[in-house]
ZAMARGU-4260 file (C-alpha; in steps of 0.2 Angstrom, whole numbers, plus 5000, padded with zeros to 4 digits):
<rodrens>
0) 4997/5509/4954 | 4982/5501/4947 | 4994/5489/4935 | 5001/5482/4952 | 4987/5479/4960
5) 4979/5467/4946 | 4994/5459/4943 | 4995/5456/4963 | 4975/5451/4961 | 4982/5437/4950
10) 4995/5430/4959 | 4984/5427/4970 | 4971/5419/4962 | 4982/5409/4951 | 4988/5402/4971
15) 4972/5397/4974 | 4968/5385/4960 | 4984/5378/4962 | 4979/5373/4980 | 4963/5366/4975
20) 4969/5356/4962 | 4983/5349/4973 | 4970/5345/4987 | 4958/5337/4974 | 4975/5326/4968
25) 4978/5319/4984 | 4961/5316/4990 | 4958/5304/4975 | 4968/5289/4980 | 4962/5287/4997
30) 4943/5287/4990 | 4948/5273/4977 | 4959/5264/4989 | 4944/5264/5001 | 4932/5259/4989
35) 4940/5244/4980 | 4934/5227/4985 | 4945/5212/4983 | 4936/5194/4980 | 4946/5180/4989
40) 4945/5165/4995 | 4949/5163/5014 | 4949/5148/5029 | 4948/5149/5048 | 4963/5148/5058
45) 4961/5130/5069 | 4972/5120/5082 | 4972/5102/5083 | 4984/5087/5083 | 4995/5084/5072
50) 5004/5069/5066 | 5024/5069/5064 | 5026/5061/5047 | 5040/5054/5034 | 5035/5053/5018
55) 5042/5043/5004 | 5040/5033/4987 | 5033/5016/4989 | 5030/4999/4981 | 5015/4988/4984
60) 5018/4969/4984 | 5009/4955/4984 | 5007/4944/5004 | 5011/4928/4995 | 5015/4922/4976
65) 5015/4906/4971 | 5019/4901/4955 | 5008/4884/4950 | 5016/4870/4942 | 5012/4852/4939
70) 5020/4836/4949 | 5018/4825/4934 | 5020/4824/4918 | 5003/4825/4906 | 4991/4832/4895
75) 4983/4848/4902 | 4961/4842/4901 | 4954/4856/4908 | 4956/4875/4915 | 4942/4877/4930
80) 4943/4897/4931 | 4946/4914/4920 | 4962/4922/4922 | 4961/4938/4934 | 4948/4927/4944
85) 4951/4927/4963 | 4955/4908/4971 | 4952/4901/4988 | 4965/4887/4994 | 4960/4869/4989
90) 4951/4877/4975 | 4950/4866/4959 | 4961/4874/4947 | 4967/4863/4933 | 4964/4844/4928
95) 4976/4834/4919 | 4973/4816/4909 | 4970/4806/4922 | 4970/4790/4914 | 4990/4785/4913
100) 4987/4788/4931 | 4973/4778/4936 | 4980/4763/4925 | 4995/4764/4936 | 4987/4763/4951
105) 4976/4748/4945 | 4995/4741/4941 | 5002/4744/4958 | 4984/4738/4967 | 4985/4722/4956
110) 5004/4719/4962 | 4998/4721/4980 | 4984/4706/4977 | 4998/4694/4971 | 5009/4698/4983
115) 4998/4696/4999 | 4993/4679/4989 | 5012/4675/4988 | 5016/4682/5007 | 5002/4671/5013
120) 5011/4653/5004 | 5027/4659/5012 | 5020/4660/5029 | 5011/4644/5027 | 5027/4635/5020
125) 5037/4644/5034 | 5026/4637/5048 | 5025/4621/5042 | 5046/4620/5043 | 5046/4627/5063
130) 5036/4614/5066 | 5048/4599/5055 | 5063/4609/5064 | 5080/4605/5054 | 5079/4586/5055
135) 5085/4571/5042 | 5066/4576/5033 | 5072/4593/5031 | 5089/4599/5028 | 5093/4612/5037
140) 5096/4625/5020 | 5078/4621/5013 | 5073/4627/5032 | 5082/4643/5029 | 5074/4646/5012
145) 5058/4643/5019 | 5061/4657/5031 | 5070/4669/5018 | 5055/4668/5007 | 5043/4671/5021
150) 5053/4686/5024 | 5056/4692/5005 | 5036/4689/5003 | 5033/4704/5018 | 5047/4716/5008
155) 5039/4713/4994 | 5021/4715/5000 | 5026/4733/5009 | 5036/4739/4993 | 5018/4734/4984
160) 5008/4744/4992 | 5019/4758/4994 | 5019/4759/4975 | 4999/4758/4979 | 5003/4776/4988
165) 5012/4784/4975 | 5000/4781/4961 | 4985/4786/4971 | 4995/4801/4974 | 5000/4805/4957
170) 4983/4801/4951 | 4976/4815/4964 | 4989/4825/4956 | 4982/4826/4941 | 4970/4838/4951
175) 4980/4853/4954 | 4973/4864/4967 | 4978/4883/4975 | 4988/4882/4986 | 4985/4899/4994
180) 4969/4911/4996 | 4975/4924/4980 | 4970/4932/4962 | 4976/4923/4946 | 4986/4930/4934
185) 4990/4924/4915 | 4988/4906/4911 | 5006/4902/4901 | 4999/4882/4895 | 4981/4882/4888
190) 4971/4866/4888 | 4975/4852/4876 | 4996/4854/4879 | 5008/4843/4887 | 5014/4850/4906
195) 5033/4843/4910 | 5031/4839/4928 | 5040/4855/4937 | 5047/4862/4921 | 5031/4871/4916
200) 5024/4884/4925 | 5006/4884/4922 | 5000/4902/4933 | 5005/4913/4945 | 4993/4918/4961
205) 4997/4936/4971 | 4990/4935/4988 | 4981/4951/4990 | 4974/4952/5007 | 4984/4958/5014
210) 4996/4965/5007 | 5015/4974/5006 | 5020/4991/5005 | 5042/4992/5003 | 5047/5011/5005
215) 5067/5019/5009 | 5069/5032/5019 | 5085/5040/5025 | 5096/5034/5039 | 5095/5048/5049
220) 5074/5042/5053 | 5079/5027/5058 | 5082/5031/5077 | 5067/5041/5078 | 5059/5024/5070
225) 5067/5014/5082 | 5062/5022/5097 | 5045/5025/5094 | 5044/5004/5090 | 5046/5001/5106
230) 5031/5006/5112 | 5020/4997/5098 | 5019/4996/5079 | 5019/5012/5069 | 5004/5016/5057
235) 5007/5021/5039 | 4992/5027/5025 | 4997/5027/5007 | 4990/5040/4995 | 4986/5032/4979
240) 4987/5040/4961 | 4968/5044/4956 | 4959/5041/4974 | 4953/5056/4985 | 4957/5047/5001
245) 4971/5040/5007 | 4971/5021/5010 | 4973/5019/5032 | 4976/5004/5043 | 4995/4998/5039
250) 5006/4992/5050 | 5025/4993/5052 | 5030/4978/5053 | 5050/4976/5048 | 5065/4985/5047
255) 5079/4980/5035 | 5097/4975/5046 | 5106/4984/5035 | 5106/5003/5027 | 5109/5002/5011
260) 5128/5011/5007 | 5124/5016/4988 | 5109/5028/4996 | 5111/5029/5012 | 5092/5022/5018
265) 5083/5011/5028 | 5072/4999/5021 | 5054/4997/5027 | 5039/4986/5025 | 5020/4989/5030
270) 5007/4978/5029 | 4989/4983/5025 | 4974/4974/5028 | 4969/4977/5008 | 4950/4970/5012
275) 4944/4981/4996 | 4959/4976/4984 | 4963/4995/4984 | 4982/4993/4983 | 4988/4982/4967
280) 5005/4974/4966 | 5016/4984/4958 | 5009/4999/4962 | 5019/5014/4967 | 5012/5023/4982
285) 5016/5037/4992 | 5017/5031/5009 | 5019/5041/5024 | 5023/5034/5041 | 5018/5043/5057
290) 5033/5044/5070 | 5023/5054/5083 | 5010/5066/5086 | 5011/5086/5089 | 4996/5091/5101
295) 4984/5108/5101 | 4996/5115/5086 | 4991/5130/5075 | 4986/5124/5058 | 4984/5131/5041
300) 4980/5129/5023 | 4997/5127/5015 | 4992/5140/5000 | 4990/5154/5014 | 5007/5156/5018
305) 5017/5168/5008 | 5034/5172/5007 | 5043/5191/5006 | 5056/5201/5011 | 5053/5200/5029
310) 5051/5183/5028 | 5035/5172/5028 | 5018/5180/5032 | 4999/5175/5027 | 4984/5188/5024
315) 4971/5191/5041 | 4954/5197/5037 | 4946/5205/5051 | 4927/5207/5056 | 4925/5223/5047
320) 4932/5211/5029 | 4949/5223/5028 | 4965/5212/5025 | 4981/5214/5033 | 4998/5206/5033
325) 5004/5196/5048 | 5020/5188/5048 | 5021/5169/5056 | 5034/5158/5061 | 5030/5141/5053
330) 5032/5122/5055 | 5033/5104/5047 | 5019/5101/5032 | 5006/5089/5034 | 4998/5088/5016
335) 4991/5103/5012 | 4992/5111/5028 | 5006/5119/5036 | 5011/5122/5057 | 5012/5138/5063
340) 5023/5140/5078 | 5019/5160/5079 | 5010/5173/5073 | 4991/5166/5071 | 4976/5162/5084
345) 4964/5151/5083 | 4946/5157/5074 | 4956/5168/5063 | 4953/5172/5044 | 4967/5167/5034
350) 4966/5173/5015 | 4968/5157/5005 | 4968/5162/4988 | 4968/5180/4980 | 4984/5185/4989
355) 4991/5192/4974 | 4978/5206/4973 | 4980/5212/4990 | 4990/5227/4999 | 4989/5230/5017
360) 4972/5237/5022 | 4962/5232/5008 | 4942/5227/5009 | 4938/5211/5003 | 4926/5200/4996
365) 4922/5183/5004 | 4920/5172/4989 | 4919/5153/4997 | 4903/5153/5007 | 4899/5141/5017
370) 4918/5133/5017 | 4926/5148/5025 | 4923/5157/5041 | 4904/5164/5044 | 4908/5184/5039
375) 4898/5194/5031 | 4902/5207/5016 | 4898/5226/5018 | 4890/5233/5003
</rodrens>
C-alpha cells in the first residue's frame, strides 16, 4: 500500500509541472509579439483632384532653325559673336570683303551719270525734230532716229540704275545679319575663307523661345484627345532628366492627320514658352499630357500599396501606433501616387516604407517626423 501511493504522489506532481511549463510556453509569444516595435515610415491618407494623364516619350525641337549662308560670293572679314552666343533678329553676324562690292556700285552709279547725260542729248535732239516735223530739212528716217534714241536713252537710263540697286544690295549683303531671335550653334567657315554664295553654310540658329515638344501615343487616346480639344487646348508638363520639377505651361497645339500604320500612334506637338531655356533641342523628355481631371479622389503614396494573395492591400496605423492590413481597391497612377477607389478615408496613416517588417497588429515606430501625420509613440 504505501508503494502505490508514492507512485500515485508522482504522477501527480509529474502533471503539474507539465502544466506549468506548457502555460509558461504559450504565454511567451504573446508578451514578445506585444512588445516589439517596428520603425516605419508612414503618410496621411488625402483627397484631392486629380489629373487624367497620358504619358509618353518625347523629343524637344527647336521653334525655328535657320541655317545662315551668304548671297554673294567673298572673303569671310569678320565673325561679330562666339558660337553658342544667343542672337536677336537684325543682329550683325558676319562681315564679308566689302570692297568688290562697293567698286561695283561706284561702276553702276558712274553708268547712271552718263546715261542721264546721254538721255538728256536725246531729249533735246528729239524736241528739236517735233518742232522741224518731217519736212525737205529733215527726212523723215533721221526724225524717227531722233525719237528711237530718245527712247533707247530712258531704257538705258532705267537699266542703269537698276544695276545701282543691285550692287547697293549686294554691298549691304556683305553684312549678313540673323534672321530670327535664336542661339548659335558651330561656325563651319572661320574668318579669312572664301564663302560661295548659297553653297556654304556659314551657322545654324535654333529658336529656343519657345519651343517644341513631338511625342506618339497610341490610337486608342486620340478620341479622348479629340474631344477634350474642343473645348480649349490641352496643357502638357515635361519631366526632364536631372531636374526636381517638372517643366509646366505647354500647349497642345497639333495633331498629326494621319496615325502612323508601322506603330499604330498618333503624333503630337506642344509648344512651351521655354523663357528659362530649360528644354534644349534634342532633348528627350517625358511628357505627359492632361486629358481631364478626377475631383475629391482618394490619393496615396504609390510605395504603400502592396500586393498579396487577397489582392492589393496597404498598412493603416491607428492612434494607438498598432498596424493593420486593409485591402483597397485602386485607380490610375499620377507619378508617385496612386487613386484609391475603396478601402481608405481621408486623415488616415498609411505605412509608406517598412511594410516588410509588419504582421497584422503590430506596434510601430513613427520614423518621418514632421512629414508624416502628427502621432505620437508610446514608450
Amino acid at each position: 500500500m504505501k508503494l502505490a501511493r508514492f507512485n500515485v504522489s508522482g504522477v501527480f506532481f509529474a502533471l503539474g509541472v507539465i502544466a506549468l511549463l506548457t502555460s509558461c510556453s504559450r504565454r511567451a509569444p504573446v508578451s514578445a509579439t506585444a512588445s516589439a516595435v517596428t520603425p516605419v515610415a508612414v503618410a496621411q491618407v488625402i483627397e484631392r483632384d486629380v489629373p487624367a494623364e497620358i504619358r509618353a516619350i518625347g523629343n524637344v525641337q527647336a521653334y525655328s532653325t535657320v541655317m545662315v549662308r551668304s548671297q554673294i560670293t567673298g572673303q569671310l572679314m569678320e565673325t561679330h559673336f562666339k558660337e553658342g552666343d544667343k542672337v536677336k533678329t537684325g543682329e550683325l553676324m558676319f562681315t564679308i570683303d566689302p570692297r568688290p562690292s562697293q567698286a561695283a556700285l561706284s561702276q553702276a552709279q558712274a553708268d547712271v551719270a552718263q546715261a542721264e547725260a546721254k538721255l538728256e542729248q536725246a531729249q533735246h535732239d528729239w524736241e528739236r525734230a517735233q518742232k522741224l516735223g518731217p519736212s525737205e530739212a529733215l527726212a523723215q528716217s533721221t526724225y524717227d532716229g531722233y525719237k528711237a534714241a530718245w527712247e533707247a536713252a530712258q531704257a538705258a537710263l532705267l537699266a542703269n540704275r537698276a544695276a545701282v540697286s543691285n550692287a547697293s544690295l549686294n554691298l549691304e549683303f556683305t553684312s549678313i545679319r540673323s534672321p530670327i531671335n535664336g542661339r548659335t550653334g558651330t561656325v563651319m567657315i572661320k574668318d579669312g575663307n572664301i564663302i560661295k554664295a548659297e553653297d556654304d553654310p556659314i551657322v545654324t540658329i535654333n529658336q529656343m523661345q519657345p519651343v517644341y515638344v513631338t511625342f506618339s501615343v497610341p490610337e486608342q487616346q486620340l478620341s479622348v484627345i479629340r474631344d477634350r480639344m474642343k473645348s480649349g487646348r490641352l496643357g502638357v508638363r515635361v519631366e526632364v532628366a536631372g531636374l526636381d520639377q517638372p517643366v509646366t505651361g505647354g500647349q497642345l497645339d497639333f495633331v498629326s492627320n494621319a496615325v502612323d500604320q508601322n506603330t499604330g500612334t498618333i503624333l503630337l506637338r506642344a509648344a512651351f514658352p521655354n523663357q528659362e531655356e530649360t528644354l534644349w533641342p534634342g532633348q528627350f523628355v517625358n511628357a505627359v499630357l492632361t486629358v481631364d481631371v478626377q475631383t475629391n479622389a482618394i490619393v496615396v503614396p504609390s510605395q504603400a500599396v502592396q500586393s498579396g494573395q487577397q489582392g492589393d492591400f496597404v498598412f493603416v496605423v491607428n492612434s494607438d501606433l498598432i498596424a493593420q492590413p486593409h485591402s483597397v481597391v485602386v485607380g490610375s497612377r499620377t507619378g508617385d501616387q496612386t487613386i484609391v477607389r475603396q478601402g481608405l478615408r481621408p486623415g488616415e496613416s498609411v505605412v509608406t516604407s517598412g511594410q516588410l517588417r509588419l504582421a497584422p497588429g503590430m506596434r510601430v515606430q513613427i520614423q518621418n517626423t514632421g512629414t508624416g501625420p502628427q502621432l505620437t509613440s508610446h514608450p
